[in-house]
C-alpha positions as CSV (number, residue, x, y, z in Angstrom):
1,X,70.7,111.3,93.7
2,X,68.3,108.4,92.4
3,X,65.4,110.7,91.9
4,X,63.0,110.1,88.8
5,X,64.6,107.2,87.7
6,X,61.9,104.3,85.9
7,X,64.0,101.5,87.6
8,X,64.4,100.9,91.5
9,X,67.4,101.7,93.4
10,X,68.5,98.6,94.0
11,X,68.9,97.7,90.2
12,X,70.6,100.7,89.3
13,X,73.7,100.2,91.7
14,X,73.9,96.4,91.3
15,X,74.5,97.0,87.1
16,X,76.4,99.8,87.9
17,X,78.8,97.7,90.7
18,X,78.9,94.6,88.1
19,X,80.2,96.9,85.6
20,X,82.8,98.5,87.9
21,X,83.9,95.4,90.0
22,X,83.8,92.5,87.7
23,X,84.7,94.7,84.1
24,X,81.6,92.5,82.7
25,X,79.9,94.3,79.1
26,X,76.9,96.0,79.5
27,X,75.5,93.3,76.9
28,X,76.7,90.8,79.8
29,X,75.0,92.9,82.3
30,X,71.2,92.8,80.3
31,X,71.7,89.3,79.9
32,X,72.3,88.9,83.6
33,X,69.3,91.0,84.4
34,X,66.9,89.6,81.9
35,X,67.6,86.0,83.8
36,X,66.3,87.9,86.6
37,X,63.6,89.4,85.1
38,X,64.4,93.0,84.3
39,X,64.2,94.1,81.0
40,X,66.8,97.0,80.6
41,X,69.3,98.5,77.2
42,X,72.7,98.8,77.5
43,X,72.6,102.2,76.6
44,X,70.4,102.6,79.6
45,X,73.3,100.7,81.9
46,X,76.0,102.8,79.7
47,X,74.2,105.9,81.2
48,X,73.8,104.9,84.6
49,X,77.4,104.1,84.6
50,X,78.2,107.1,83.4
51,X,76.4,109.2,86.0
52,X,76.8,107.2,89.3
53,X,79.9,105.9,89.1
54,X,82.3,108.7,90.0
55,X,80.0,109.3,92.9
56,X,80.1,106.0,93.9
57,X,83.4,106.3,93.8
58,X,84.0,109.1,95.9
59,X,81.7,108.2,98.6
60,X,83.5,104.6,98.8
61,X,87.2,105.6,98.5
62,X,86.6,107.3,102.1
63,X,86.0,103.8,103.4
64,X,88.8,102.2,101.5
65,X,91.5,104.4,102.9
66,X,94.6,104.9,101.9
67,X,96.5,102.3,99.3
68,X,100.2,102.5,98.6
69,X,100.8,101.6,94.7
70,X,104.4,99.8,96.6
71,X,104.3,96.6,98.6
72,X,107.3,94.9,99.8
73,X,106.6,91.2,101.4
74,X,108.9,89.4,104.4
75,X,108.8,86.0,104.5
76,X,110.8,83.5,106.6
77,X,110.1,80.1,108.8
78,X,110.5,80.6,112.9
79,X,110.2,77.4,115.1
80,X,107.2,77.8,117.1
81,X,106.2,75.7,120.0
82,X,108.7,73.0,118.3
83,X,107.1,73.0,115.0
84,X,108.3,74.7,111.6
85,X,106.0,77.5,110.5
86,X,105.8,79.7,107.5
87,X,105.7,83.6,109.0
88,X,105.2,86.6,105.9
89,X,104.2,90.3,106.7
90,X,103.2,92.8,104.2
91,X,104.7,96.4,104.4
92,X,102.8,99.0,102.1
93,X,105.6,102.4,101.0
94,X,105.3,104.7,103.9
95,X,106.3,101.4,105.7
96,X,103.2,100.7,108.3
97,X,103.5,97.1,109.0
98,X,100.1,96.1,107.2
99,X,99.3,92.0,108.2
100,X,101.6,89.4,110.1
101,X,100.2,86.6,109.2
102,X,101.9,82.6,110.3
103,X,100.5,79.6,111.2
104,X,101.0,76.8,108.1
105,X,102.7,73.8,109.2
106,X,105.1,72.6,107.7
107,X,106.1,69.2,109.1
């Protein structure tokens, strides 16, 4: 996949993750990597973009698993060992009970 590139692997997906993740420019991006001492063009970051990051894409999404576009939140307050505390749960569509998550206090 990396094969015959001029820069190392490691630089390639790091620009290319900054552009995806973070939405930064690619003049951002050459800025960023000139403080650490790479010198590389937008363009060059524009391309790399272009070619690795629908495969990067696929080979993460199989690790992400699935996520529903619809979330519904529950949230009440129980009484738990005598004290107040805040209980929520998140339930994506297909309605698979996601996180329960309590434990602020509230007194």
């Amino acid at each position: 996949m990396f094969k015959r590139r001029r820069f190392p692997v490691e630089i390639i997906l790091v620009c290319v993750r900054w552009y995806c993740k973070y939405g930064i420019s690619y003049r951002d991006i050459v800025e960023m990597m000139q403080e650490r001492g790479v010198d590389v063009d937008p363009s060059t970051i524009m391309r790399w973009v272009h070619r690795y990051a629908p495969e990067l894409e696929n080979r993460v999404r199989w690790y992400q698993g699935y996520r529903a576009a619809s979330w519904r939140v529950d949230e009440t307050y129980v009484r738990v060992g005598g004290k107040w505390k805040y209980l929520f749960r998140a339930i994506d569509k297909p309605i698979d009970l996601d996180a329960v998550m309590a434990g602020l206090d509230l007194a």
